[in-house]
C-alpha positions in Angstrom: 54.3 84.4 35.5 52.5 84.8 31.9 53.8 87.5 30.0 50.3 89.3 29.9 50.5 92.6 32.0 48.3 92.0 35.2 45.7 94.5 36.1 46.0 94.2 39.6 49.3 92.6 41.4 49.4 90.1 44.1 52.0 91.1 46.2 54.0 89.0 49.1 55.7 91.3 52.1 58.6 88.7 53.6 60.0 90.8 56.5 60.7 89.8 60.2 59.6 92.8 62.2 55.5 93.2 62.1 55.6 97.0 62.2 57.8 96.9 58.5 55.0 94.1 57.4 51.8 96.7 58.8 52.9 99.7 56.8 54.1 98.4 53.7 50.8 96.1 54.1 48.9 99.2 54.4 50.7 101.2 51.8 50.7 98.8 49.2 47.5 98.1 49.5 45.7 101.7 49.5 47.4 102.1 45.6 44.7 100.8 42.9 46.9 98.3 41.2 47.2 96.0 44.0 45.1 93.9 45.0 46.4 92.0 47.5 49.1 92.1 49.8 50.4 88.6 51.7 52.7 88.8 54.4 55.2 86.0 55.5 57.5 86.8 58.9 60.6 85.0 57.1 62.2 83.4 54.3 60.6 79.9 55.4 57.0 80.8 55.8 57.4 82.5 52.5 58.3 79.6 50.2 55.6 78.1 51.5 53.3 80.6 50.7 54.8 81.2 47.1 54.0 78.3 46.0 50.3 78.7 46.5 49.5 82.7 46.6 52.0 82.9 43.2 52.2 86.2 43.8 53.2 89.0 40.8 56.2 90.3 43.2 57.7 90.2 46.5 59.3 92.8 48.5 61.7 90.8 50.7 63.5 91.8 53.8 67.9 91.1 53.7 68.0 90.2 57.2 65.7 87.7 59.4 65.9 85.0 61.4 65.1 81.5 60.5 65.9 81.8 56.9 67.5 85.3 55.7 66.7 87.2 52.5 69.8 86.1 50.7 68.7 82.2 51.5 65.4 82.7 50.6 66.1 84.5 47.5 68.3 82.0 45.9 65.3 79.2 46.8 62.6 82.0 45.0 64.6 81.6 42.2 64.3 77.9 42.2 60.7 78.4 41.8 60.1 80.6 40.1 63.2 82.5 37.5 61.1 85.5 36.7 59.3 87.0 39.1 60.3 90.6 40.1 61.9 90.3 43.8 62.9 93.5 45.5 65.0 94.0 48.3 64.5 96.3 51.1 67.1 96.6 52.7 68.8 98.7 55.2 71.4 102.2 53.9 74.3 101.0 55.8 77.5 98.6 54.6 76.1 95.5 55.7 73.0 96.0 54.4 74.9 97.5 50.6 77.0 94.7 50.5 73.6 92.4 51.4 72.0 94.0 48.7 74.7 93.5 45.8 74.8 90.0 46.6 71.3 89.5 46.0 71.2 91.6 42.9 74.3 89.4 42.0 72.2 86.2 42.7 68.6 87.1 40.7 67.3 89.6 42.9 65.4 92.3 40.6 66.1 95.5 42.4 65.9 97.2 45.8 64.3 99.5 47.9 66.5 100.7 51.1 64.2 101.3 54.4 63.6 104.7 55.8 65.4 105.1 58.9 63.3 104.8 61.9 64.0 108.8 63.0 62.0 109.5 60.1 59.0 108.5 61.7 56.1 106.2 60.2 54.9 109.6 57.4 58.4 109.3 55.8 58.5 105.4 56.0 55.0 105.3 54.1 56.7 108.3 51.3 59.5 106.4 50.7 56.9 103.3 49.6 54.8 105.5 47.8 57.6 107.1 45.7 60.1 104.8 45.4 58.6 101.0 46.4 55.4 101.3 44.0 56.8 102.6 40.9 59.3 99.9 41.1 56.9 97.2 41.7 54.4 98.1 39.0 57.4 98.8 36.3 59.2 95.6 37.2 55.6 93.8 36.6 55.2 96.3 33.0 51.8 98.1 34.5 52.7 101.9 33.1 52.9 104.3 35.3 53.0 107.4 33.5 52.5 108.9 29.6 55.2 111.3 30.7 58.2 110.1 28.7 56.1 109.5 25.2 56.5 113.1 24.0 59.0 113.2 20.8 61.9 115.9 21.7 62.6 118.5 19.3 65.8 117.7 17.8 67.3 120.5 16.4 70.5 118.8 14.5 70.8 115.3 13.3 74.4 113.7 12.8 75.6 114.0 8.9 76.3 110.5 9.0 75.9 107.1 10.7 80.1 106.6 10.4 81.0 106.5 14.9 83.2 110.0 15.3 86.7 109.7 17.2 86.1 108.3 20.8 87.6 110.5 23.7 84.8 109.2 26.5 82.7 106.7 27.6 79.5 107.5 29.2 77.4 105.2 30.6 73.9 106.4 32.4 71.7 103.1 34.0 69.5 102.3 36.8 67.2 99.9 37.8 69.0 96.2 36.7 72.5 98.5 36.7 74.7 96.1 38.9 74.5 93.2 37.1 74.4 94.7 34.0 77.5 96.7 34.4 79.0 93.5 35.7 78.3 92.1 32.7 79.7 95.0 30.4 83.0 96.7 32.4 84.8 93.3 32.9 83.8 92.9 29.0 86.5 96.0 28.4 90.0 96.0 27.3 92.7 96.5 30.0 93.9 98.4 27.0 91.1 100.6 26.4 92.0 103.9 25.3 89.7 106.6 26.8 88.2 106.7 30.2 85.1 105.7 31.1 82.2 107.2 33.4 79.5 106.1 35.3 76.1 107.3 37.0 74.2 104.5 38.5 71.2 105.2 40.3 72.1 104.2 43.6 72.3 106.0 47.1 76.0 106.4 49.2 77.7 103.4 50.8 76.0 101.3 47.8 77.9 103.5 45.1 81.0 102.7 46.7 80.9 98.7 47.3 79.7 98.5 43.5 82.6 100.4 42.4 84.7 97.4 44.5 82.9 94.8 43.1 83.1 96.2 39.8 87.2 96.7 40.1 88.0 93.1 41.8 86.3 91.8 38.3 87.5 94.2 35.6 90.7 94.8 33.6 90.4 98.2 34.0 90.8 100.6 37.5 87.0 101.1 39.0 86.7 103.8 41.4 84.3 105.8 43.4 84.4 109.4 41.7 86.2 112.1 44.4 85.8 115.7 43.6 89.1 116.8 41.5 89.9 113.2 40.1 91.7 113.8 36.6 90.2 112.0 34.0 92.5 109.6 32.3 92.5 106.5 30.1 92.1 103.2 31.5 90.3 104.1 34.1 86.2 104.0 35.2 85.1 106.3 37.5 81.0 106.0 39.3 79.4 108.6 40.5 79.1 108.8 44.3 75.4 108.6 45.9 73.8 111.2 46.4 76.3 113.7 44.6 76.2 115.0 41.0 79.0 113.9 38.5 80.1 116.0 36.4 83.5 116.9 33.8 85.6 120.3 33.7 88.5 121.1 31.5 91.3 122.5 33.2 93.8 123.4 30.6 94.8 119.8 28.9 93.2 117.9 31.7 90.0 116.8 32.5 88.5 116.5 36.0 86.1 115.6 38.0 83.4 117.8 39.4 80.7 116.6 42.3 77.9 118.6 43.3 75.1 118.2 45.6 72.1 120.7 43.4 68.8 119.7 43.4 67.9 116.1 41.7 67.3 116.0 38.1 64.4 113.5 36.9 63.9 112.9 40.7 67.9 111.8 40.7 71.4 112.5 41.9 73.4 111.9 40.7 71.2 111.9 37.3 72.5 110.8 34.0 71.5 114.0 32.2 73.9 115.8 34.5 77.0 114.3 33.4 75.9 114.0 29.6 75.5 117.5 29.8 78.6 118.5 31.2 80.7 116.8 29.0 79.3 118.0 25.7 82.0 121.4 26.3 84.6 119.5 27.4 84.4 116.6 24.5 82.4 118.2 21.8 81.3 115.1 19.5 83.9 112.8 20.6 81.7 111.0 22.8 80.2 107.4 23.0 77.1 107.4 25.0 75.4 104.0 26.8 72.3 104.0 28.0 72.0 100.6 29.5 68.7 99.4 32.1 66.3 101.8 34.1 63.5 103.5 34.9 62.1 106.4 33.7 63.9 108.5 31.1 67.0 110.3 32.9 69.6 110.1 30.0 67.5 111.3 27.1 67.8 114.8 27.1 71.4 114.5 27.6 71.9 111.6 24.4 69.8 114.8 22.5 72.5 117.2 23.4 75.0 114.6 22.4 73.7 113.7 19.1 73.6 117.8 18.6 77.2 117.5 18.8 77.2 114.8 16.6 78.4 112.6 18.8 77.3 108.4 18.8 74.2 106.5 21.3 73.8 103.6 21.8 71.0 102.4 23.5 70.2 98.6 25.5 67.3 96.9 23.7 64.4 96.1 25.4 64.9 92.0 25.3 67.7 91.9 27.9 66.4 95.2 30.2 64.9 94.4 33.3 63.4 98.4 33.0 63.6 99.6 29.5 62.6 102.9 30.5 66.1 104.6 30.3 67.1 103.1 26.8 63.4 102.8 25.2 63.1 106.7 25.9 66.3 107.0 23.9 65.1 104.9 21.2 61.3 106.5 21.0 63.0 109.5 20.3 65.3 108.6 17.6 68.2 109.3 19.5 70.0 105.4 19.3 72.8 104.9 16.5 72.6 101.1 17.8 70.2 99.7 19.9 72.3 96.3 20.8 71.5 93.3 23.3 73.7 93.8 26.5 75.8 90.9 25.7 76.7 93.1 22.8 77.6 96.3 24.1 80.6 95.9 25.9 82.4 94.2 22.7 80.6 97.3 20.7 82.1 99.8 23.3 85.8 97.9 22.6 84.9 98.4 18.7 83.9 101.4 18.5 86.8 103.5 20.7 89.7 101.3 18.4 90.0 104.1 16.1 91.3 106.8 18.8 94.3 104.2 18.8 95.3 105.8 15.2 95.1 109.3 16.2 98.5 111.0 17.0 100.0 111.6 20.2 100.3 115.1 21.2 103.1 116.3 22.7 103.4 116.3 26.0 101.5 113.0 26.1 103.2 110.2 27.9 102.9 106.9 28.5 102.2 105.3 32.0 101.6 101.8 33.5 99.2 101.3 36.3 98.1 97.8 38.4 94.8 97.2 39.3 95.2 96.2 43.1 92.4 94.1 43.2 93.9 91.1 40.4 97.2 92.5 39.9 96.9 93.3 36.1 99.4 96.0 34.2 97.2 98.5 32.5 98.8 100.8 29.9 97.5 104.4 28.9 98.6 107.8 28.4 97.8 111.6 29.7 
């Protein structure tokens, strides 16, 4: 691919059952930016028509005969390492744990299929909302001016100097998997604040990310439950489909999951979390704002920086989407804007000085194992 923005995408359909190929076909093709859509029953027929069609994208199916999508991803790759590939794949375990393999082996994003009680109307909604804004960000044709008006900021940070660290937030999306599997096994064991995650991603998926995530890391990675207290050492995600959010109760800090309406056409959404934790940890808080789409994240960083707590925002370089983190930084909102090789080492750096701040009373020290490679963590409550 040229790194020219196309005007009108070629895209190739790879998917085994002819009515999936029909309305995607039909969808695809009905939305002015594309201008052609190439079908291929499986992973065999498409190689062959890559190499000739070169198409901007494909939208290739996880499981079908003759050669599966996993297969015939890892071969795509072979010909071509940038083109956007996304999966559509099924919302059930297999087809989660499908799906974070191919993200895990170059796959650009995904797209799970409507189920079939849904009827062809929701199948062809789900393209149209979800599919299409995908494809066309993933190739850079803009979708919308909606995230290039400047917020109102109504209190900027005395100084650039990082506050005390009590929290880690980390908001991402689209490229999300295998960029937090680049930047949580990056962490300490010895970290000394939690950490918390929302990741754009639906049930079943949230939870088989969080097991990836843990079997790598030093740290404990869990699936947020509702009541979960808050501690150093460990990471929690945000379940699909549920708001995350934080709540003081006396010294302790807990989870909170809700299921109110989406914010930014999410849940969980970034901004909810950021939000929620500005009460609880005033301007001790280290923001991340790592790949995605769109601009979930933002209005929460503003509310952060209010507080005068510290942003930092993925650069555009290494973000397969950098909708998320270039919102941030269009608004003035990023104290760094880092490569994401850089941000879990910056993370690390920038939470060291909580280590120097004096244990309170009735703080006391524990030891934990991560049960997935067996190593000691230390922290306290």
């Amino acid at each position: 691919m040229t790194s020219n923005k196309p005007k009108s995408l070629r895209i190739l359909v790879v998917d085994d059952a002819i009515v999936v190929r029909r309305v995607l076909s039909a969808v695809l093709a009905d939305d002015p930016a594309i201008s052609e859509v190439h079908t291929a029953p499986n992973g065999r027929v498409a190689l062959q028509k890559f190499t000739t069609l070169r198409p901007d994208a494909v939208v290739l199916d996880v499981e079908m005969p003759v050669m599966d999508g996993i297969t015939t991803l890892r071969e795509l790759r072979k010909l071509d390492t940038k083109v956007p590939i996304v999966m559509f794949s099924t919302l059930t375990e297999r087809g989660a744990a499908a799906t974070l393999e191919a993200l895990a082996n170059g796959a650009s994003d995904y797209v799970t299929k409507p189920s079939a009680s849904g009827g062809i109307r929701a199948a062809q909604e789900r393209i149209r909302g979800e599919l299409i804004p995908k494809l066309k960000a993933l190739c850079r044709v803009e979708i919308s001016p909606r995230v290039t008006r400047r917020l109102p900021l109504r209190a900027q940070p005395a100084t650039k100097r990082p506050p005390l660290i009590d929290v880690v937030l980390i908001g991402v999306s689209t490229g999300g998997p295998n960029a937090l599997a680049q930047v949580i096994p990056s962490l300490p064991a010895d970290l000394p604040v939690p950490v918390l995650i929302v990741q754009h991603m639906p049930p079943v998926f949230t939870k088989m990310l969080a097991d990836r995530l843990n079997a790598k890391a030093k740290l404990r990675v869990v699936e947020a439950s509702h009541g979960d207290q808050v501690t150093p050492g460990g990471v929690w995600i945000a379940p699909g489909d549920y708001h995350m959010t934080v709540a003081r109760q006396g010294r302790a800090v807990h989870v909170r999951l809700n299921q109110d309406p989406p914010v930014n056409f999410c849940r969980p959404a970034v901004d909810v979390l950021f939000r929620s934790a500005v009460p609880v940890y005033g301007g001790r808080i280290l923001a991340v704002v790592l790949t995605g789409m769109g601009s979930d994240g933002c209005r929460g960083c503003q509310l952060i920086k209010e507080a005068n707590g510290y942003v930092i925002a993925q650069d555009e370089s290494t973000s397969v989407v950098w909708g998320m983190p270039g919102a941030v930084v269009q608004h003035d909102l990023a104290d760094e804007v880092l490569p994401l090789q850089e941000i879990g080492p910056a993370i690390a750096r920038l939470v060291q000085p909580r280590r120097a701040a004096p244990a309170t009373a009735n703080r006391a020290e524990h030891t934990t194992r991560n049960p997935s490679n067996g190593r000691t963590l230390s922290f306290s409550r």
